[in-house]
N, C-alpha and C positions, 0 to 999 in steps of 0.2 A: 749302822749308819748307811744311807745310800751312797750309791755310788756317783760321781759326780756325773754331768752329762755327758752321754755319750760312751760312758769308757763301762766296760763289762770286765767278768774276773779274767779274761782273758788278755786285757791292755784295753790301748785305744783302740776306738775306731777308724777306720781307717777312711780317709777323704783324698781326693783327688789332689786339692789347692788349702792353704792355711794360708791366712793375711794376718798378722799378730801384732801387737807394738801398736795399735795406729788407734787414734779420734777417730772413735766410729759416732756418727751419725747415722741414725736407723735408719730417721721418715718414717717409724711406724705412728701406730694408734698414741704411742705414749712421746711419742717422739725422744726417743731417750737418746741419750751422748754416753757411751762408754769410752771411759779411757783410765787407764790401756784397755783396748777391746780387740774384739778378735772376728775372726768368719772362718766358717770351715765349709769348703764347697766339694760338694761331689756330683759328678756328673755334668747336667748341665743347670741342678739345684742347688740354694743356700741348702744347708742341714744344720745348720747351727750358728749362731749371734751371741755372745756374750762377755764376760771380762777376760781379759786374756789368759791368766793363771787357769784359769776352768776347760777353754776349750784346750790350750795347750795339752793340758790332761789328756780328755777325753777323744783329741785326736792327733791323727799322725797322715804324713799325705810328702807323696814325694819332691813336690814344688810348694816349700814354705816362702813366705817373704815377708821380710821385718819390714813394716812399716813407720819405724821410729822418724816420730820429727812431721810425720802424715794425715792425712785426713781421710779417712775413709767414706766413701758415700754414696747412696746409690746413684746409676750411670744416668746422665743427662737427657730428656727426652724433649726434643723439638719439636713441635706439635703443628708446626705449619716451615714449609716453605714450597721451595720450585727444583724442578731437574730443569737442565741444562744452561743453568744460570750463572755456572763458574766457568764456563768457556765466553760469556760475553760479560764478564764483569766489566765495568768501567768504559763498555762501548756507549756512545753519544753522553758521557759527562755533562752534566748541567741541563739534560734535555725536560723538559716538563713530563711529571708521569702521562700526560694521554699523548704525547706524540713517542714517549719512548714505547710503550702499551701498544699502539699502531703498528710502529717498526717490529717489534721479536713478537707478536702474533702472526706475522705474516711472513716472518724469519723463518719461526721454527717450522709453521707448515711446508715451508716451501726449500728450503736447504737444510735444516739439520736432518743429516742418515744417520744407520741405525750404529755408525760406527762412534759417530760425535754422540750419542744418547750416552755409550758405553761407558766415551771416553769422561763424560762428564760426571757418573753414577760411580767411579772409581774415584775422582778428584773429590768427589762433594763425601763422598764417602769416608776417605782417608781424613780431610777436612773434619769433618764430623768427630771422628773415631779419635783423632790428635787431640781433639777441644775436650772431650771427653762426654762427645755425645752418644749413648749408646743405639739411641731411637732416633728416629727422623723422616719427619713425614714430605712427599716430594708430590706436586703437583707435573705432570710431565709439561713443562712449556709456563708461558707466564698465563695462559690460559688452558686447558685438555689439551694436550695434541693425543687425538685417536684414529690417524690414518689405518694401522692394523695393527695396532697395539704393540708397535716393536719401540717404544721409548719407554713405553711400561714395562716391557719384559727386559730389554736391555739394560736398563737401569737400576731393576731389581736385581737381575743378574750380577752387577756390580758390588750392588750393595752385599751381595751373599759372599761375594769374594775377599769383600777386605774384612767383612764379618762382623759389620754393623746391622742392626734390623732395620729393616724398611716398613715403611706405613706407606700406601703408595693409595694416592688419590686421582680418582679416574671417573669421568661424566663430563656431559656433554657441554663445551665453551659456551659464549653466547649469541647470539642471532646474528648478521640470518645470516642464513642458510642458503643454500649448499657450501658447507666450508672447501675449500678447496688445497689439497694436498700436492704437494710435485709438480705445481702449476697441472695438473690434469684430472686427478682421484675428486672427484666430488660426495661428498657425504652431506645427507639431510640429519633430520633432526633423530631420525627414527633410525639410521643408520650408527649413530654416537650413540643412542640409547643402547642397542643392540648390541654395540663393544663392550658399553660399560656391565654390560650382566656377563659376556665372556670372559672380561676379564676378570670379575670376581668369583668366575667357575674355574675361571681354565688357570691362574697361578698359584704354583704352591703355595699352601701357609699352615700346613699342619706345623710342623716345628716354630710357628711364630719368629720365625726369623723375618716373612712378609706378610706384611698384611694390608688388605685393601678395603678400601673405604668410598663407596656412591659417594660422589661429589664435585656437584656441577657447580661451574666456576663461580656463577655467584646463587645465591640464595635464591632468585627469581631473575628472568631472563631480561630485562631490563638492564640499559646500560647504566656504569656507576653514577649514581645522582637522581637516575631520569626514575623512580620508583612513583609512580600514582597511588590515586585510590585502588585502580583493578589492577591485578597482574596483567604482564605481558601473555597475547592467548596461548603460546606457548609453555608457559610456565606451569597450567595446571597437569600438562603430561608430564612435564616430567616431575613434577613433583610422586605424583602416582607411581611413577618407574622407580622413582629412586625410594621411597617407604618401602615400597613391595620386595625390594631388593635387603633395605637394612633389615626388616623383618626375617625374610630367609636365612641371611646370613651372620642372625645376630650381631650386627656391628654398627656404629657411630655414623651420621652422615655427617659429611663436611661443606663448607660453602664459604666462600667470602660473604660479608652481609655489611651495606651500607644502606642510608640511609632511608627508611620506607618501607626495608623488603622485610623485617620478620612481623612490622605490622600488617602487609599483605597475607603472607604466609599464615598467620594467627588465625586472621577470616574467612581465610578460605578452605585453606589443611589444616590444622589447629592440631590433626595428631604427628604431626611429624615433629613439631614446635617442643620440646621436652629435653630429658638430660641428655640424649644419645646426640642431640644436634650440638656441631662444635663449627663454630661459629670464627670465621679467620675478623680480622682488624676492628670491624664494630665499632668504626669513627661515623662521625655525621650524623651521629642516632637521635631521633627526635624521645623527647620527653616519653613516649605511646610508645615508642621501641626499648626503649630501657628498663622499662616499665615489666614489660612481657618478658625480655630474656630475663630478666632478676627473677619474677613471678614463675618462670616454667623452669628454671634451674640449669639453662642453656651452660654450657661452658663458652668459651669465647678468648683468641689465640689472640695476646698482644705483642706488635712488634713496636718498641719503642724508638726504634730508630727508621722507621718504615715511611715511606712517603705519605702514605693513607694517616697515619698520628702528628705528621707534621702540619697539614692541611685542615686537622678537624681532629683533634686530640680524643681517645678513646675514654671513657669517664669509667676508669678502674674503680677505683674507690666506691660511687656510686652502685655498682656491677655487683662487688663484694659483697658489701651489706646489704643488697636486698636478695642476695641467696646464691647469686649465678658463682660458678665457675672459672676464674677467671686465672688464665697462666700465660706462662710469657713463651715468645718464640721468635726466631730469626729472622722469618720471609726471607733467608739466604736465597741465593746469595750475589744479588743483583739489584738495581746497578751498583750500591755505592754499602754494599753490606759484604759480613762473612758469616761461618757457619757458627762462630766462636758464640756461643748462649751463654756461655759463663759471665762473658764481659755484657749481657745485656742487661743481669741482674744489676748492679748497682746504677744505670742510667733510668729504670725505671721504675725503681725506687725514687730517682730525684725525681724525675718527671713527675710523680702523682704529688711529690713534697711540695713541686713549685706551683704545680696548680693549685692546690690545696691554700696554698700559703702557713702550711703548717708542717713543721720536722719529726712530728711525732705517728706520721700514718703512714701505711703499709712497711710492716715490722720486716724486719730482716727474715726475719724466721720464717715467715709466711713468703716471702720473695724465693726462700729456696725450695717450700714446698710448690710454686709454681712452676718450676722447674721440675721435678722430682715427681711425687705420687699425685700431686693436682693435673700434672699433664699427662699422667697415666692414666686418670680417669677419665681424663676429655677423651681418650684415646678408645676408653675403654678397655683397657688394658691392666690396672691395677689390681685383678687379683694373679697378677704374676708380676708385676714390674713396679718398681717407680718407690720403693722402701724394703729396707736389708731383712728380712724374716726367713725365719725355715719353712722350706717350702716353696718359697719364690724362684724364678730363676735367677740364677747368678750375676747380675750385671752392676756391676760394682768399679767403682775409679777411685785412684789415691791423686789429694791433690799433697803437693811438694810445698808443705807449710815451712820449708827451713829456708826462704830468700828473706832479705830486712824487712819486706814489707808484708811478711807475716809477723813477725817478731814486737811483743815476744807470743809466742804462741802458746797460752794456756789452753786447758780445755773450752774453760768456759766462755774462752774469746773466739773458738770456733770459726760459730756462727758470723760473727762481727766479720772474723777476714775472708773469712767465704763470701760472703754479699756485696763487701766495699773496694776489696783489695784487690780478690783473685780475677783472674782470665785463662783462657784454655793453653796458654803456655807455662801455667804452671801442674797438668795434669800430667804424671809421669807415670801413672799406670791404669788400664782399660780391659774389663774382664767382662767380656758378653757373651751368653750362655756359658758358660764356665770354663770360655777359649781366654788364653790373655791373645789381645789383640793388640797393645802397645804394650812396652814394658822399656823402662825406663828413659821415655820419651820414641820410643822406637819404636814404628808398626812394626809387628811379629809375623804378618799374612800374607801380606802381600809387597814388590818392592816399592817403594817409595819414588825413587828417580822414576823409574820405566813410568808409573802416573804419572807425574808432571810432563817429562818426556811427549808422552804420548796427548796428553791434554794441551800442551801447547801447540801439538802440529794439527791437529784436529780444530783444533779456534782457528788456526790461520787459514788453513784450510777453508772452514764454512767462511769465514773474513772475503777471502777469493771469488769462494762460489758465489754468496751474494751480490760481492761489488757496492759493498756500501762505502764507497771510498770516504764519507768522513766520520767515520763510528769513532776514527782514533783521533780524531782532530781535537783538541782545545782551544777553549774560546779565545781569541788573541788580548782579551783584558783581562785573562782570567788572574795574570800574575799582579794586577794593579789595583783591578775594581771589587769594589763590593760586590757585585750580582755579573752574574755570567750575560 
């Protein structure tokens, strides 16, 4: 008879971590649910998936943990948002997005230093990593800021400490030019082009803890809405810069894209237009733009709570079925968001149900692959991330199915209270590259107060420098009227 897996006439094999007892949820090819199931990690790879009696066997490792009453799954991957957005959450409440847009572009170039980057890449980080996100992609600023790439590297540097991965997106904001930095650094166009290939030479990412990604803020240099027939003259360089770059570096470019620009994009670049493009909001899309991202298999980042899906709803469902890509994500974590993805799933689920005027579209099951190996793929990243398999790396989360509102928690109900129930305050364990980085609600990495601590002096701080004396103000009907 063979011997079961893993275990030779010697005993078991020996593994670093064993998670046993728990609802495991793959995310593979079969999507399968074992329970009781099991994961045996070594290093900083799975090495094994399967019912828990077998791996029990087959291995032995000196940090086991029962995961009875748990949900096992792979770690959450955020596929769009912003740095430095948790140091001014909730600044100008009720402000309309282009005048809040006007203000923190012209914020971040001009008062955030390299210590508020830090302090904000540690907050969005531990953020992250509490919710149970293991990935997270961060725009530095609500547009590029690339003075000299210290929000990039300060931010990554963060992220590596609390020991979440970074996706870090970097190119050139939008016109014009000369952006100006410190009120005095002025940078052209050709100056931002120039950062964005340093910076995807000069940070580390051999261990995939960061990764960087071309990606200029929107899709074409045009402001949101204002998309012609031609591009902006600007936009066919850098479109050339930024291929030329994804090409080299085998990796995904990113862009906001509203409405006009990937029909521009289509006729003019037509080869950048394809799976590696991942595509943030995708509201406003005309019939000819929907058309194309379905047709070329674009992925495309939705946030259902996002100012851009309030204004001009993103046509998911449509997106689906004709081929595209399509996963969910924060836009954390500003003005009026957090990093929490878990709690995005069941709000945009209703969203497509209402638009729809039908309860039976976008299946729960497919709402957690959006999360999961769908935004691994937008990432590019899925043949290492984003479902439980041997050989993968290790980034794995237990959610805490034993409060009433999992209950009762069979297997087969899973699914159901993952999508409808859960939020990132019921995530009680967090294992990225085969570090635990929370464990029973508690970062492991780094301290927790010291970030808050240090993230709230640092806001007041830039608060100061600025002098935007009413960022904190609300509106005086706010407590009475319907509309601010």
């Amino acid at each position: 008879m063979a011997e079961p897996l893993g275990r030779s006439a010697a005993g078991p094999e020996r593994a670093d971590l064993v998670i046993g007892n728990a609802i495991v949820l793959t995310m593979d090819s079969g999507f399968r649910i074992l329970a009781p199931g099991a994961i045996a990690v070594r290093a900083d790879r799975i090495v094994a998936v399967g019912p828990d009696p077998e791996i029990r066997a087959a291995y032995s490792a000196p940090t086991v943990i029962d995961a009875s009453g748990q949900i096992a799954m792979p770690g959450l991957i955020d596929s769009h948002g912003h740095g430095g957005h948790t140091l001014i959450r909730g600044w100008y409440e009720g402000a309309t997005a282009d005048r809040w847009l006007a203000i923190f572009n012209d914020f971040y170039r001009t008062y955030a230093t390299e210590s508020f980057w830090y302090a904000d890449g540690l907050l969005a980080a531990a953020e992250r990593a509490l919710a149970g996100v293991t990935t997270g992609l961060s725009y530095p600023g609500s547009t590029p800021c690339l003075d000299d790439l210290t929000a990039v590297r300060a931010g990554s540097r963060a992220y590596r400490e609390v020991g979440v991965r970074h996706v870090a997106a970097v190119g050139p904001g939008p016109g014009p030019w000369p952006h100006v930095y410190g009120g005095t650094t002025k940078l052209s166009l050709a100056d931002e082009l120039e950062l964005t290939s340093a910076a995807l030479a000069g940070l580390p990412t051999d261990d995939r803890m960061c990764t960087v990604l071309p990606a200029p803020s929107n899709l074409t240099m045009d402001p949101v809405g204002a998309a012609g027939d031609e591009p902006h003259p600007d936009t066919p360089l850098v479109w050339e810069h930024v291929a030329e770059l994804a090409r080299k570096y085998d990796v995904p470019i990113h862009a906001h894209a509203f409405r006009g620009m990937v029909t521009q994009a289509v006729r003019h670049v037509p080869e950048i237009v394809g799976p590696r493009l991942h595509l943030a909001h995708c509201t406003s899309q005309t019939r000819t733009d929907l058309d194309l991202i379905a047709e070329h298999r674009c992925s495309v980042a939705h946030g259902p709570y996002t100012h851009a899906n309030v204004k001009a709803p993103c046509h998911v469902l449509e997106l689906l079925e004709g081929g595209a890509n399509v996963v969910i994500a924060t836009d954390g974590a500003a003005p009026d968001r957090s990093f929490d993805l878990l709690a995005q799933v069941h709000p945009a689920i209703q969203w497509q149900r209402i638009q729809a005027n039908d309860v039976q579209v976008l299946p729960a099951a497919k709402a957690l692959a959006m999360v999961t190996i769908d935004a691994a793929r937008a990432l590019g990243l899925d043949d290492d991330l984003g479902s439980l398999e041997p050989g993968k790396k290790a980034d794995i989360i237990l959610i805490d199915g034993r409060a009433p509102h999992f209950q009762p928690l069979l297997p087969e109900l899973a699914v159901h209270r993952l999508a409808y129930a859960a939020n990132g305050n019921d995530v009680s364990t967090v294992v990225v590259d085969g570090r635990l980085v929370v464990r029973d609600r508690q970062l492991q990495t780094t301290n927790l107060s010291e970030i808050t601590t240090r993230a709230t002096a640092e806001s007041r701080a830039a608060l100061d420098r600025s002098a935007l004396t009413g960022a904190l103000e609300s509106a005086p009907a706010a407590w009475t009227s319907a509309r601010y």
